[in-house]
Every structure is written in C-alpha cells, then in structure tokens.
C-alpha positions as a Markdown table, in Angstrom:
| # | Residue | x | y | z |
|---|---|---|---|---|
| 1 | Unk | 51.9 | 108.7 | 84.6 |
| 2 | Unk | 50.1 | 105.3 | 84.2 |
| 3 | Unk | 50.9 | 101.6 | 84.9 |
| 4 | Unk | 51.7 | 101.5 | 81.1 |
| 5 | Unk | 54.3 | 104.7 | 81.8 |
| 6 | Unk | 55.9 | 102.8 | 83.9 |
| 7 | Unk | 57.1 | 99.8 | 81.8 |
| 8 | Unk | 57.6 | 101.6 | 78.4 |
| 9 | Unk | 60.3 | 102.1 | 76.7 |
| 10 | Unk | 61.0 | 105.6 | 78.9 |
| 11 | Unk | 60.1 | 103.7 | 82.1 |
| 12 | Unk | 63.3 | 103.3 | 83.1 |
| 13 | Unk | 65.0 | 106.7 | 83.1 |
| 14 | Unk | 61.3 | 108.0 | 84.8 |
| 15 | Unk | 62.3 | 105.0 | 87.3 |
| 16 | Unk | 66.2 | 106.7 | 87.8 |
| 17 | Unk | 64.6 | 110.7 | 87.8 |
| 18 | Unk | 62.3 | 109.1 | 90.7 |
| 19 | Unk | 64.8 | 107.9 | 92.4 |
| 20 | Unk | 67.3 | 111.1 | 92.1 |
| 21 | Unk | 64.1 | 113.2 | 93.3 |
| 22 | Unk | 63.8 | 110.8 | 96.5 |
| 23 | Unk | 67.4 | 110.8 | 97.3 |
| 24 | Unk | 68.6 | 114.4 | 96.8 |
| 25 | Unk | 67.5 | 117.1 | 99.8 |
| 26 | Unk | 65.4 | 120.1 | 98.0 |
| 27 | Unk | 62.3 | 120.5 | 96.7 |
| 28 | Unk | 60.6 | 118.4 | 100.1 |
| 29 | Unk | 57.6 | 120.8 | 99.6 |
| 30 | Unk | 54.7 | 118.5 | 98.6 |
| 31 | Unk | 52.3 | 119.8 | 96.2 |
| 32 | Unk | 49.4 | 117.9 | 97.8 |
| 33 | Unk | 48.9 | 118.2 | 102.0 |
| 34 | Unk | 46.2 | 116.2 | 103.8 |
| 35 | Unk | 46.6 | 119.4 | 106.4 |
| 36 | Unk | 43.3 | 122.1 | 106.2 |
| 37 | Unk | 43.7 | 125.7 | 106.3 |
| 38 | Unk | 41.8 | 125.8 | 109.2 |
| 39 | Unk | 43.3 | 126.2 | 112.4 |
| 40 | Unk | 40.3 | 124.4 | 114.5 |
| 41 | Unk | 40.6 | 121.8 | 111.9 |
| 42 | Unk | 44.6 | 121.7 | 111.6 |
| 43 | Unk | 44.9 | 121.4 | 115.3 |
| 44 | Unk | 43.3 | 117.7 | 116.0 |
| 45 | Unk | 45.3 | 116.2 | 113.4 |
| 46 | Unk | 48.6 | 117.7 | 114.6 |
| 47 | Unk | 47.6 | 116.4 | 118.3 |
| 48 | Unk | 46.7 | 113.2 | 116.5 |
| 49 | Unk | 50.3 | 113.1 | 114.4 |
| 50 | Unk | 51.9 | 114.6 | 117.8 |
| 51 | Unk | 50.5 | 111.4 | 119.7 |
| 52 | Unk | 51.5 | 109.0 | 117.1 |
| 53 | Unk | 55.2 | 110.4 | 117.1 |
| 54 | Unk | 55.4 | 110.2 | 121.0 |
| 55 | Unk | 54.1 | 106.8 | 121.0 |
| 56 | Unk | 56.0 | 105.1 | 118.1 |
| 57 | Unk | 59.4 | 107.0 | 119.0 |
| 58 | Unk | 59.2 | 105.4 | 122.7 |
| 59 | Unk | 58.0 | 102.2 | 121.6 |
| 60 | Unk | 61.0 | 101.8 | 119.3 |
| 61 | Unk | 63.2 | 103.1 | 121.8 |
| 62 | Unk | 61.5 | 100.8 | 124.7 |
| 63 | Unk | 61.9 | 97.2 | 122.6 |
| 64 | Unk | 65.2 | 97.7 | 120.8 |
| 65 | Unk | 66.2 | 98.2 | 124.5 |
| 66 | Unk | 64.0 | 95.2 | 126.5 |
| 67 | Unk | 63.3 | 93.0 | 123.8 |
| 68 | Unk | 66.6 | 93.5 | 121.0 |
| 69 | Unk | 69.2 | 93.9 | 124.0 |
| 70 | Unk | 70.3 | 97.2 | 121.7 |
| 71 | Unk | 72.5 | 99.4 | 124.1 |
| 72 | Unk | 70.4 | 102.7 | 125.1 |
| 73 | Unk | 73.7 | 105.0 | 124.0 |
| 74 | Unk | 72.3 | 103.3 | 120.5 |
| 75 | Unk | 68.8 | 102.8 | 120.9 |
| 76 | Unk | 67.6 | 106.3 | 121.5 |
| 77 | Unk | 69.2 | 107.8 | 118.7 |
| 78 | Unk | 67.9 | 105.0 | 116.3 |
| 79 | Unk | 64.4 | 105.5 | 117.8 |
| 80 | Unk | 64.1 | 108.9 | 117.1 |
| 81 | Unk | 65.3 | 108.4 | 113.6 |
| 82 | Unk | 62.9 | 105.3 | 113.3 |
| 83 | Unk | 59.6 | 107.5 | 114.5 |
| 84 | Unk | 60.0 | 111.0 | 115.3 |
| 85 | Unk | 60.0 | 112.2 | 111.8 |
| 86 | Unk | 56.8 | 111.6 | 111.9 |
| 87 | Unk | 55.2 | 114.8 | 113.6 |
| 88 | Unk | 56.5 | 116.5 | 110.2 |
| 89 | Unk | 55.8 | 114.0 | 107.4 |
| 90 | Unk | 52.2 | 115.9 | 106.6 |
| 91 | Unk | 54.5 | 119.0 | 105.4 |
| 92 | Unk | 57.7 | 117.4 | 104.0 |
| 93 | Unk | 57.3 | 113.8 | 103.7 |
| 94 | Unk | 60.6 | 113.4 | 101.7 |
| 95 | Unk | 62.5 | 114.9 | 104.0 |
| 96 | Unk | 60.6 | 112.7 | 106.9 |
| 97 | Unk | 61.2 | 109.2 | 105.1 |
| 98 | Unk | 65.0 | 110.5 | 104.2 |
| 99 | Unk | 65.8 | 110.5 | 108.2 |
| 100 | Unk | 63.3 | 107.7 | 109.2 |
| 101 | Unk | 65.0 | 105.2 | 106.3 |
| 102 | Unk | 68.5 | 106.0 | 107.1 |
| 103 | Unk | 67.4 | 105.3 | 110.8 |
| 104 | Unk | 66.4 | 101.8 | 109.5 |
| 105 | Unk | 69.0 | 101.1 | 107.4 |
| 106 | Unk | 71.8 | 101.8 | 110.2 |
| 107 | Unk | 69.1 | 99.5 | 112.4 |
| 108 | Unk | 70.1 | 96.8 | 110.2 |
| 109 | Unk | 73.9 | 97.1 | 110.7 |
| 110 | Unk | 73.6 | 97.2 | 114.1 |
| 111 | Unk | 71.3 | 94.2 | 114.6 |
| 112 | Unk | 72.2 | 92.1 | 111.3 |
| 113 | Unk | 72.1 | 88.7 | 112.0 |
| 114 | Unk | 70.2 | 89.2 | 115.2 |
| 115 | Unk | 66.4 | 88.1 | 115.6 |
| 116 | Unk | 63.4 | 87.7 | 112.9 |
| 117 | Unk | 63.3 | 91.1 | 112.1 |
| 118 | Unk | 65.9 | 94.2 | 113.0 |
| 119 | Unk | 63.2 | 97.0 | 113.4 |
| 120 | Unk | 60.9 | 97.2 | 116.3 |
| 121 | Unk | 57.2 | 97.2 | 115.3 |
| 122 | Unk | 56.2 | 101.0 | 116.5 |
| 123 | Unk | 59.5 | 102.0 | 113.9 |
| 124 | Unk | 57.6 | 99.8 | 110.8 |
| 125 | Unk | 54.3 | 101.2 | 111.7 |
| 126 | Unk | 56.0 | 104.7 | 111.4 |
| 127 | Unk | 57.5 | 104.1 | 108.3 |
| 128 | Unk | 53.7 | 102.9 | 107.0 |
| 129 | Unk | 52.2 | 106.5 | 108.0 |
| 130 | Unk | 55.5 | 107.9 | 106.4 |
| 131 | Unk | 55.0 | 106.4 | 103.1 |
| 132 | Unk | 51.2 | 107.3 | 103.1 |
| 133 | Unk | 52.3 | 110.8 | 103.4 |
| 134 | Unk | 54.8 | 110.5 | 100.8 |
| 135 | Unk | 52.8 | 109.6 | 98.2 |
| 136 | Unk | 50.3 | 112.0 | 98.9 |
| 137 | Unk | 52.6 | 114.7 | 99.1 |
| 138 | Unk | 54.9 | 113.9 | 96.6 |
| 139 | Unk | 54.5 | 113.4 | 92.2 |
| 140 | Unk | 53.9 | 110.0 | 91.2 |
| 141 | Unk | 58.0 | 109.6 | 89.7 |
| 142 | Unk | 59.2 | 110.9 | 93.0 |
| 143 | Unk | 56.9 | 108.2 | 94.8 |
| 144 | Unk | 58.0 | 105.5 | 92.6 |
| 145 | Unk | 61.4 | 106.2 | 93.2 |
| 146 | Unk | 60.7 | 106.5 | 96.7 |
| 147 | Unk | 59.5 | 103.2 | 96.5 |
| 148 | Unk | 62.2 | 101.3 | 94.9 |
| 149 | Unk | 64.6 | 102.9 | 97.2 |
| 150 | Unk | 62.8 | 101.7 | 100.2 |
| 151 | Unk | 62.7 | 97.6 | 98.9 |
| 152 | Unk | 66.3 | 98.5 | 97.5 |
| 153 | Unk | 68.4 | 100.5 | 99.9 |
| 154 | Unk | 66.2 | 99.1 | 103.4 |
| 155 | Unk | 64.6 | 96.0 | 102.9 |
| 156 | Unk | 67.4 | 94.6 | 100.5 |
| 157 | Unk | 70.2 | 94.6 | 103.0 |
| 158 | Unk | 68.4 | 93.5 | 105.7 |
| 159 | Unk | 67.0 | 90.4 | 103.7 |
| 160 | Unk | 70.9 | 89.8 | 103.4 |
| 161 | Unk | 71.8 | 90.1 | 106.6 |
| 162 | Unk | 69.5 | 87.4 | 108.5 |
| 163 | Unk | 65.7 | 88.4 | 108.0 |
| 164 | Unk | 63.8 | 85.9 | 106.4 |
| 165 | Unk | 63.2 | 86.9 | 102.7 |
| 166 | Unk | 59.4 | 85.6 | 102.5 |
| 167 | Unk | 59.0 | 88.6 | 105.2 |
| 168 | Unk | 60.7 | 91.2 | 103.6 |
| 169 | Unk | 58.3 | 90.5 | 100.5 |
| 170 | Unk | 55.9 | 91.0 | 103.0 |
| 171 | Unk | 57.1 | 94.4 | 103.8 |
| 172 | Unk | 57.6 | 95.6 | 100.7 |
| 173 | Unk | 54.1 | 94.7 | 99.9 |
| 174 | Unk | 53.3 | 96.7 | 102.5 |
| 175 | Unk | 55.5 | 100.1 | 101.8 |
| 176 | Unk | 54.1 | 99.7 | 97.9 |
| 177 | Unk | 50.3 | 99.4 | 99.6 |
| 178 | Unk | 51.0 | 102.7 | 101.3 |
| 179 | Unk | 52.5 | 104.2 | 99.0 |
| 180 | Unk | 49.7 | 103.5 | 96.1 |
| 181 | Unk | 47.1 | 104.6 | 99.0 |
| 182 | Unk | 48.9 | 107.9 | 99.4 |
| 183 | Unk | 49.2 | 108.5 | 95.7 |
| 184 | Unk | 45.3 | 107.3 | 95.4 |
| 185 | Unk | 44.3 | 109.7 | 98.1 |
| 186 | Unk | 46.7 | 112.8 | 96.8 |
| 187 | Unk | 45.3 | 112.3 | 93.6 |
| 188 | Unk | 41.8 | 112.6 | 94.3 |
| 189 | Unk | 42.5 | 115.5 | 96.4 |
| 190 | Unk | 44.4 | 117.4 | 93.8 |
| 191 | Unk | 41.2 | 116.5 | 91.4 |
| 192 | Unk | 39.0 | 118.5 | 93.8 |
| 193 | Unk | 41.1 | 121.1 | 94.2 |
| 194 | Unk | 41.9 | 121.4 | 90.4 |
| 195 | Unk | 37.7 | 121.0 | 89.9 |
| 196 | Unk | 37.9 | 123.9 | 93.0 |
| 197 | Unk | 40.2 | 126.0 | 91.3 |
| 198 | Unk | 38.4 | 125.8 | 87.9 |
| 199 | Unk | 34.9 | 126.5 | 89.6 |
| 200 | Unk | 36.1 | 129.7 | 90.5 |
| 201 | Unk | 37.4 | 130.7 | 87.7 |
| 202 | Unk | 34.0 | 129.6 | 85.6 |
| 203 | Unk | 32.8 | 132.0 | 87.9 |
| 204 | Unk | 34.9 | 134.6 | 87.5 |
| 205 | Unk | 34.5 | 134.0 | 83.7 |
| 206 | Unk | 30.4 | 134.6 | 83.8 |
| 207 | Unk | 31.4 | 137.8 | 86.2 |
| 208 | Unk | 33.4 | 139.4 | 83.7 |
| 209 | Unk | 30.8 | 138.2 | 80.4 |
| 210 | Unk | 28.2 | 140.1 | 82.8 |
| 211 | Unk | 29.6 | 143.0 | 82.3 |
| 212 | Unk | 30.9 | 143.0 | 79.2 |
| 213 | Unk | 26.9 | 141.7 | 77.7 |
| 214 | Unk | 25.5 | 145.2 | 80.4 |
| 215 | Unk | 27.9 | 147.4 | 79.1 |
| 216 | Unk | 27.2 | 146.1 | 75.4 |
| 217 | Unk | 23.6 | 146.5 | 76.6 |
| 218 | Unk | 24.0 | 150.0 | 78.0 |
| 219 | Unk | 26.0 | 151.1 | 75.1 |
| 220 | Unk | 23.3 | 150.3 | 72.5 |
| 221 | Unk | 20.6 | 151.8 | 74.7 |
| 222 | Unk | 22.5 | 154.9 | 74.9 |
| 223 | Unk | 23.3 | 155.0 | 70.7 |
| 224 | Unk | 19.9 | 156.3 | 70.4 |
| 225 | Unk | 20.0 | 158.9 | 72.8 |
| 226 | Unk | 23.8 | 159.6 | 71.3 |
| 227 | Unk | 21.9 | 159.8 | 68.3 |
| 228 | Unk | 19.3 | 162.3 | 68.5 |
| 229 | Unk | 21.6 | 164.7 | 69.8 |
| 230 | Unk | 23.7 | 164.1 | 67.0 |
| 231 | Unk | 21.0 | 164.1 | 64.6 |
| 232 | Unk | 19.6 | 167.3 | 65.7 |
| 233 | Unk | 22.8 | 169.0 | 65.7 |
| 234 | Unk | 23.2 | 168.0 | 61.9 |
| 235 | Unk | 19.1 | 169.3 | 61.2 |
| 236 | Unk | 20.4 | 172.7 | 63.4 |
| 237 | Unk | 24.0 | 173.4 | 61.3 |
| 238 | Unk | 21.6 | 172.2 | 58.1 |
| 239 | Unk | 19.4 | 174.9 | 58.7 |
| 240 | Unk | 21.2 | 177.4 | 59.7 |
| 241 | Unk | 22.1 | 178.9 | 56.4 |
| 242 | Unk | 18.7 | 179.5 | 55.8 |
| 243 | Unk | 17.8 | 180.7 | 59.2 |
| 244 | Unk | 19.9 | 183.6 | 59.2 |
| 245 | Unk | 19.7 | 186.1 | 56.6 |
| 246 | Unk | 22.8 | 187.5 | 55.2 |
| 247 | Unk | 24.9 | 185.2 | 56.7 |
| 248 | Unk | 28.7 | 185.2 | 55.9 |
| 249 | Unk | 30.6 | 182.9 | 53.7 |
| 250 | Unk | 33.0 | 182.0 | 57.0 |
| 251 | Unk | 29.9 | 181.4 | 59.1 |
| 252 | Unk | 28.3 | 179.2 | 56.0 |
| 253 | Unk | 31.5 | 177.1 | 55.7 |
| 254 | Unk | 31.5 | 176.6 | 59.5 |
| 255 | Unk | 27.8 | 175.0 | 59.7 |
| 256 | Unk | 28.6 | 172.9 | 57.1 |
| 257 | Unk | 31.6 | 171.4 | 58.3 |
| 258 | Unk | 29.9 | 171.0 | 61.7 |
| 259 | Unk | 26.6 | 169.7 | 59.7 |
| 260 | Unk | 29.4 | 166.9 | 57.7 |
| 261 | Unk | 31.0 | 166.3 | 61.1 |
| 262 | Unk | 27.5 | 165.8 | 62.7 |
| 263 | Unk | 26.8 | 163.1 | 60.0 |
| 264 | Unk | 29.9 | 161.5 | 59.8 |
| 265 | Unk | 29.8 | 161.1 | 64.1 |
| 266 | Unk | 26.3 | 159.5 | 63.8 |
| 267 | Unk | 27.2 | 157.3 | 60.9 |
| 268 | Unk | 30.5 | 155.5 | 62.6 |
| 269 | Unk | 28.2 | 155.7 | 65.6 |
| 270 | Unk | 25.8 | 153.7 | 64.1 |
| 271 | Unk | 28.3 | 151.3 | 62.4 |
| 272 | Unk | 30.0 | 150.6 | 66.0 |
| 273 | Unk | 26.9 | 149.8 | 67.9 |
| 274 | Unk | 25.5 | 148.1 | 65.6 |
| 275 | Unk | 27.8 | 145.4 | 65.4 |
| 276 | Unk | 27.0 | 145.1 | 69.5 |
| 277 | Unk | 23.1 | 144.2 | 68.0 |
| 278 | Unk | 22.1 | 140.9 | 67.3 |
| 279 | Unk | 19.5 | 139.7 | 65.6 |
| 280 | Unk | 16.7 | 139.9 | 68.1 |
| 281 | Unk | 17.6 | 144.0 | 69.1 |
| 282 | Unk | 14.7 | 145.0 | 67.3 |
| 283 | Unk | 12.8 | 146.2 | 70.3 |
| 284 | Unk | 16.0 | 148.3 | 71.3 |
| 285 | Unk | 15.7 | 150.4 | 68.3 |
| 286 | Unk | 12.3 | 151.9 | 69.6 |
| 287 | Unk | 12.8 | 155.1 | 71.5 |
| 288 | Unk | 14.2 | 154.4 | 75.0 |
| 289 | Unk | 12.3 | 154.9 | 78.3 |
| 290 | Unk | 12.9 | 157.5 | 80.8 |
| 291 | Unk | 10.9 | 157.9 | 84.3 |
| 292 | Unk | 7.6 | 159.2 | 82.7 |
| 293 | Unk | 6.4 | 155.6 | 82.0 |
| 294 | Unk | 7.4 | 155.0 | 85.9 |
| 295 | Unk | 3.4 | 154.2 | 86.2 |
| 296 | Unk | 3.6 | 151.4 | 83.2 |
| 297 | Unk | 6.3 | 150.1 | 85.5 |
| 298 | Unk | 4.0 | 149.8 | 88.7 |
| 299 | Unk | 1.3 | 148.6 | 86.9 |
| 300 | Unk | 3.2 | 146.0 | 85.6 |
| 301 | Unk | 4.7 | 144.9 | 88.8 |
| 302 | Unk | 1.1 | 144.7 | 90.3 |
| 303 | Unk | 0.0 | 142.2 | 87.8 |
| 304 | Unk | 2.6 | 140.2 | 89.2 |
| 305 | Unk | 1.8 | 140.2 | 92.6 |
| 306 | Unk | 3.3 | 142.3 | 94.0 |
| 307 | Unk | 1.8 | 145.1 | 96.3 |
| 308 | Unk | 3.7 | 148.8 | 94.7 |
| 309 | Unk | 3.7 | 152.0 | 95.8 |
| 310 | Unk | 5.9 | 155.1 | 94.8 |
| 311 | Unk | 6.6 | 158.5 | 95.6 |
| 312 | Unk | 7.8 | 161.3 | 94.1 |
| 313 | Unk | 9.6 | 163.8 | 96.4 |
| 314 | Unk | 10.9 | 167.5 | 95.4 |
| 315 | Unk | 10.6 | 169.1 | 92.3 |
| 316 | Unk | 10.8 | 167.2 | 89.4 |
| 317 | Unk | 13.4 | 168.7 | 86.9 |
| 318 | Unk | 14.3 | 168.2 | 83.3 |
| 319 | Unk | 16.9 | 165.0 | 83.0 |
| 320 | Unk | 19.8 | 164.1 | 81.2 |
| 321 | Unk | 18.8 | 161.1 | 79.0 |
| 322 | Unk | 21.2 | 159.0 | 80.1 |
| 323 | Unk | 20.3 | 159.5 | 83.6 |
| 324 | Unk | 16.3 | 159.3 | 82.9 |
| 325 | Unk | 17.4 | 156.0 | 80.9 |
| 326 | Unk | 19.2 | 154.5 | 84.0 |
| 327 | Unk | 16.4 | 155.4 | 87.0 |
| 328 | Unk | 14.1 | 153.6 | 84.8 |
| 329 | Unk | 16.3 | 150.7 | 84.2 |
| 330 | Unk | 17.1 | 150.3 | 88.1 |
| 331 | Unk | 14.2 | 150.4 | 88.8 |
| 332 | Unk | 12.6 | 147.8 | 86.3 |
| 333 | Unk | 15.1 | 145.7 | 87.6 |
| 334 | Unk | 14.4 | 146.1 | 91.1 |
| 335 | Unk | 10.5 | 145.5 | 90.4 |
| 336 | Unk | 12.1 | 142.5 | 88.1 |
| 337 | Unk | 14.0 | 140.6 | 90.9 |
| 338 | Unk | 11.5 | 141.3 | 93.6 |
| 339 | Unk | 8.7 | 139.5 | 91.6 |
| 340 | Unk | 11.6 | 137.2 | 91.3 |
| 341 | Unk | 13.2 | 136.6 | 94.9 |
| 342 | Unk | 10.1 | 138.0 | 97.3 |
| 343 | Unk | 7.4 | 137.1 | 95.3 |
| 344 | Unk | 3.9 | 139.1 | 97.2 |
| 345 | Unk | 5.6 | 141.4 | 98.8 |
| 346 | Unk | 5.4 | 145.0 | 99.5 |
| 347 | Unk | 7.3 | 147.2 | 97.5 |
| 348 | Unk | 8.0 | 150.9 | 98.4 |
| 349 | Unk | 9.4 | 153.2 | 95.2 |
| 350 | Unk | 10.6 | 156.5 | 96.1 |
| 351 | Unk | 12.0 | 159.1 | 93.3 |
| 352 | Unk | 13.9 | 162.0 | 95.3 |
| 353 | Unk | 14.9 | 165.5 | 93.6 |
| 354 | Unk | 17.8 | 166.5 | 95.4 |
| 355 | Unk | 19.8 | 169.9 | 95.0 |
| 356 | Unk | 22.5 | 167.9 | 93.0 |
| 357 | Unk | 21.3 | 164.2 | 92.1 |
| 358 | Unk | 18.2 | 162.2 | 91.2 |
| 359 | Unk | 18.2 | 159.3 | 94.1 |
| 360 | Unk | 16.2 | 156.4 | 93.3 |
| 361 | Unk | 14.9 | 153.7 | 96.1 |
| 362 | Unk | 13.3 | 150.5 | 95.9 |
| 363 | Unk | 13.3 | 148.5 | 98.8 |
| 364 | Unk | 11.0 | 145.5 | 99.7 |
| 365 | Unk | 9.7 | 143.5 | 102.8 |
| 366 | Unk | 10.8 | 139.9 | 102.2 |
| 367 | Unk | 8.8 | 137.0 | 100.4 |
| 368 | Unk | 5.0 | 136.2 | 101.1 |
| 369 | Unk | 5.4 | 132.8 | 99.6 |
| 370 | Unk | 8.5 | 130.4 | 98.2 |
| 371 | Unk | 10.2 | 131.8 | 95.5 |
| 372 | Unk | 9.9 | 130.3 | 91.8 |
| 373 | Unk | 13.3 | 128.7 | 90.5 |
| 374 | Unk | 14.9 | 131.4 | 88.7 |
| 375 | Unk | 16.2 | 130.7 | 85.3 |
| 376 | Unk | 18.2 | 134.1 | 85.0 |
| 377 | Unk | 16.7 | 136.7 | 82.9 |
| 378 | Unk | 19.5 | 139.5 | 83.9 |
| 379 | Unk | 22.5 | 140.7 | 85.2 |
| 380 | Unk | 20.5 | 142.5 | 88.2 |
| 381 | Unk | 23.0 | 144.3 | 89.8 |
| 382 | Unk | 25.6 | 143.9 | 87.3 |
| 383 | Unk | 23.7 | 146.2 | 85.4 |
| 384 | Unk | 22.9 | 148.6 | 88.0 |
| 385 | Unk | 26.3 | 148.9 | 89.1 |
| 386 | Unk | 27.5 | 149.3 | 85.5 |
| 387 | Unk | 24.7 | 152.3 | 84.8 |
| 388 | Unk | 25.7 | 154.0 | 88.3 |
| 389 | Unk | 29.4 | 153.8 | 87.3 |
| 390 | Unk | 29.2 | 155.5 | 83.8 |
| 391 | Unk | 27.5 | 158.3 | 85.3 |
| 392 | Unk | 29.5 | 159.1 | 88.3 |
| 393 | Unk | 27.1 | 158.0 | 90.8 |
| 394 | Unk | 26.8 | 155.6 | 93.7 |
| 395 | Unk | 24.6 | 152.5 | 94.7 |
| 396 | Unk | 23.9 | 150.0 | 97.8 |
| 397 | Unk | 21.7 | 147.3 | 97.7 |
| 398 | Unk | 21.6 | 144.6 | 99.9 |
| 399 | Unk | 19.2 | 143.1 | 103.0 |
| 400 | Unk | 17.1 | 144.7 | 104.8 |
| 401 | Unk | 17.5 | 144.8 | 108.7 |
| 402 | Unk | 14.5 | 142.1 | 109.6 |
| 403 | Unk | 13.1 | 141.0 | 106.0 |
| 404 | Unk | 13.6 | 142.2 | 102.4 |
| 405 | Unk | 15.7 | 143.7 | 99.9 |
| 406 | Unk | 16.7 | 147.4 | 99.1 |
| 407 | Unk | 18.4 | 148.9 | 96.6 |
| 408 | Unk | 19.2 | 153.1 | 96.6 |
| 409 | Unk | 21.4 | 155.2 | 93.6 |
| 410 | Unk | 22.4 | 158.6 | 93.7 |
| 411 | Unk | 22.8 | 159.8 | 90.1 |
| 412 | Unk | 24.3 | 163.1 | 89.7 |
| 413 | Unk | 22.3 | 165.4 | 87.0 |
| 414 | Unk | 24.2 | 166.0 | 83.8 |
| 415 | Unk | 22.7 | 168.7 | 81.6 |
| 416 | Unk | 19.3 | 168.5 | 80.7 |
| 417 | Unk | 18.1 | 168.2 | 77.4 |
C-alpha cells in the first residue's frame, strides 16, 4: 500500500482493518523477523535484546519509584508492562506493543495530572524499539493501525490528562519515525528474500531445462541407432519371402505384417524425434559415434593443450549402440570441461572390459594456468548423469584428493549388435 492508498477513497476502512489487526490477539506471527537462522548469529542479538529488557524494565521501575513517588506495589508491575516485552518483540511484536501500551496507558491513570510527562524515559525508549519491531514484523495496514492506536488510545489521554500537547506531538512523531523505519527496513528485507527465493527457483528452472534439452539431446542421438535396427528389420521381413524357397502362405503373411510394422515403428519414430530437431540438427543426422573414433577424441584434446593418455584394459567386446554412444559422449565431455576448468593438464583415459559392464574413467590433475571464462557450451554432467541413468548404470565425478577432477561410469552391456 502507498502514501496515495492511504488517503483514497478505501483509505479509511484499510485505516479501521489496521486497527482491528493491532487490537485483536492472533495472528502476532510477523511475516518479516530481523532474527538469522543462525544460532552464532541469533545469540548476540538475543543477549543484546536480553540486556536492553533488563535495563529499561529496571529503569522504569527505579524512577517511577525515586523520581514519580509511584508506590512500588504499583511501580513494578507497570515496569515490567512498560519494558519487559521487549526480550520478545523480535518474534511477536504485536503481542509485545499490546502488553507494553496497556502498561502505558494504565501509567497515565495512575500519574494523570502529575509531572511533565507520566512515563519514565527507559519505558518510551522501549516503546521506540517496540514499534521498530512492529513495523518490521508486521503488514503495512496492521502497522498503520498500530500507529494510530498508539497517538489515539496512549498519547491522546495523556495529552488530556496534564502532559503538555506540544510534547505529545513530539512523541507521536517519534512512534510514526519508528514505525516507518521498521516498515522501511522489513520491506527491504522481504525484497531480498523475495529476490532470494526467486534466485533459487531461476535455478531450479535452468536445472530442470538441463535435462529436459539432454534428454531431447539423447533422444535424437539415439533415433538413429532406433532406426537402423528398425530399418534393418523391415530390409530382413522384406526379404524374406524371397530368401526361403517354398515358403508358406502363414509364414509370407507374418513377414509382411512384421515388414508394415517395421515401417510404420520407424516412420512415427521419425515424426516424434523430429519435432525434438531444430533447425541447426543437421550434423546429428550423420551416423553417431561410438568408442572407435576414441583416438579422434585424444587427438583433439591434445590440440588444446592438454597432455592425454588412454588405456584400454580387458578384452574389447562387441557394444550395444546405445552404450558405445554414451562412453564416447562421457568422455568427450570430460576432455570438453577439462580443456575448460584445468586448462594444460594431464589427462589419464582409461576404457575397462569388465565381466559385466564397460567402465569409463577420465580423471585429471588440476589446472596448469587460469581458466578462461566459460560461456557454457553444455550440460556436463547433466548429460552424463542423464546417459548413465537410461542405461542402468552408475557415475561419480567430483575432486580429486590433492588437485583435479575425475569422473568414472559403469555401464552395464546390453546386447550387442
């Protein structure tokens, strides 16, 4: 709500809801607190707040007795009304400024008509640090009407019972000064947490586009592996007929429907992927790589600096396609972000054939120089992650004990080609 809010038309009921919100108990949880989640943080303040209250409580207590001549039966229990609900105005403000203006306002009747002012200083300066609270805590209706029912239901009656009326302007300039602070302050504060809260999600957003652009990715990568298959199924049900001599009518029928289901697969799968392709998928279309162009990799990675070796260990086996696709692709990537991150460093491939999964390693010992800025270029382990997933395997990557990067998958074998 803005200054202009406040004097329209609707200003006035906004004014009563304010007031109705300040008066009636309920709802004293703020939805701005000056308070950290920290507990080595949290601690100093509440010392500081626990200070405060001790000192302001018994210097209320201490002048309405020496100074006011207020009876101590009386003046302790309007102190600690005055002061003490300090220690919890951080958390529930309303409910702190509730007790601490009824302790004022029963002040007033007690000393009305007695001295400049009814409240001892320490109780005022309490009721300041209240306020502040209130309107950070609180929305900016409830601390209007918090406000008004301060000057109204506090300063009011003492004004007409004895205290000067220049000086209760004076304190109601006051309250409205800590109150606008407060609001001021809780409104910045809920503008970083709202600019907080929206940072994460922005970065949850990009997460879950990641994904969704690797799996798109994968998922046209793999159409032309899907393909083939499905192609050469159609060629094998196509050929069939003419394959086998004397072949009967049940068995002719049979390849052809598996030769029209062939087609029709390969068709819808083109239509479906295809509408994953942009415009610039041209290069995607070309037949995909697997880990016999592992030595086009190296190469490349040594023209960028970096220092490559691999390794091959066990015997090497036919691949599924999908799985020869994916060892390539994690490790182009892992070449990819080394020239990226550690830029001259030493790079150690190895390709393991194990009795039940292919396990790819690419690990690296730190930066020789400062890395470039990166400007993206991938999804990095998004991608890997995403490729390990659909194929039932497993991957860590992360730093190296000392220096350096290393990334291992364990990709089960599916049946060769």
């Amino acid at each position: 709500m803005n200054e202009h809010d406040r004097f329209a038309p609707g200003g006035r009921p906004r004014l009563l809801a304010g007031v109705r919100s300040a008066l009636m108990p309920g709802g004293d949880d703020p939805a701005v607190t000056l308070l950290p989640g920290r507990l080595a943080l949290r601690l100093p303040i509440l010392a500081v707040m626990l200070a405060m209250t001790i000192g302001f409580t018994a210097g209320s207590i201490a002048i309405a007795i020496v100074q006011y001549d207020v009876r101590a039966g009386l003046a302790w229990p309007l102190g600690v009304l005055q002061a003490t609900p300090l220690i919890f105005a951080a958390r529930w403000p309303l409910a702190a400024w509730r007790v601490a203006a009824a302790g004022l306002l029963l002040t007033v009747f007690v000393r009305h008509g007695d001295g400049f002012m009814p409240w001892p200083v320490t109780a005022i300066l309490a009721l300041i640090v209240i306020l502040f609270f209130t309107g950070v805590g609180a929305d900016r209706q409830t601390t209007l009407g918090v406000g008004a029912v301060t000057i109204a239901a506090v300063l009011t009656p003492a004004v007409v019972l004895g205290m000067p009326g220049w000086f209760g302007m004076i304190l109601a300039g006051v309250a409205a000064i800590a109150l606008t602070f407060g609001d001021a302050v809780g409104g910045r504060h809920s503008a970083v947490e709202e600019l907080r809260r929206r940072e994460e999600q922005h970065r949850q957003d990009l997460a879950r586009q990641a994904v969704l652009e690797e799996r798109a990715r994968i998922a046209r990568e793999l159409h032309d592996v899907v393909a083939h298959h499905m192609s050469v199924i159609a060629m094998q049900a196509e050929a069939a007929p003419y394959r086998i001599p004397d072949l009967p009518d049940a068995a002719r029928q049979t390849f052809g429907v598996v030769r029209d289901a062939a087609r029709e697969a390969l068709t819808e799968t083109r239509r479906v992927v295809g509408l994953l392709r942009s415009e610039n998928d041209d290069a995607e279309r070309s037949p995909q790589p697997g880990l016999d162009r592992l030595d086009d990799l190296v190469g490349a990675a040594r023209r960028s600096g970096l220092s490559v070796a691999s390794v091959v260990v066990g015997m090497p086996r036919p691949l599924d396609a999908g799985v020869d696709l994916s060892a390539y692709r994690i490790v182009q990537e892992s070449l990819s972000n080394a020239s990226r991150y550690a830029p001259g460093s030493q790079v150690h491939i190895e390709i393991r054939y194990g009795p039940g999964s292919l396990a790819v390693s690419v690990t690296d010992d730190g930066a020789r120089s400062t890395p470039e800025e990166s400007h993206g270029g991938g999804h990095g382990l998004v991608g890997m992650r995403e490729r390990v997933t659909m194929l039932g395997g497993g991957l860590t990557a992360g730093p190296r004990d000392g220096a350096g990067w290393s990334v291992a998958a364990e990709l089960p074998y599916g049946d060769p080609d």
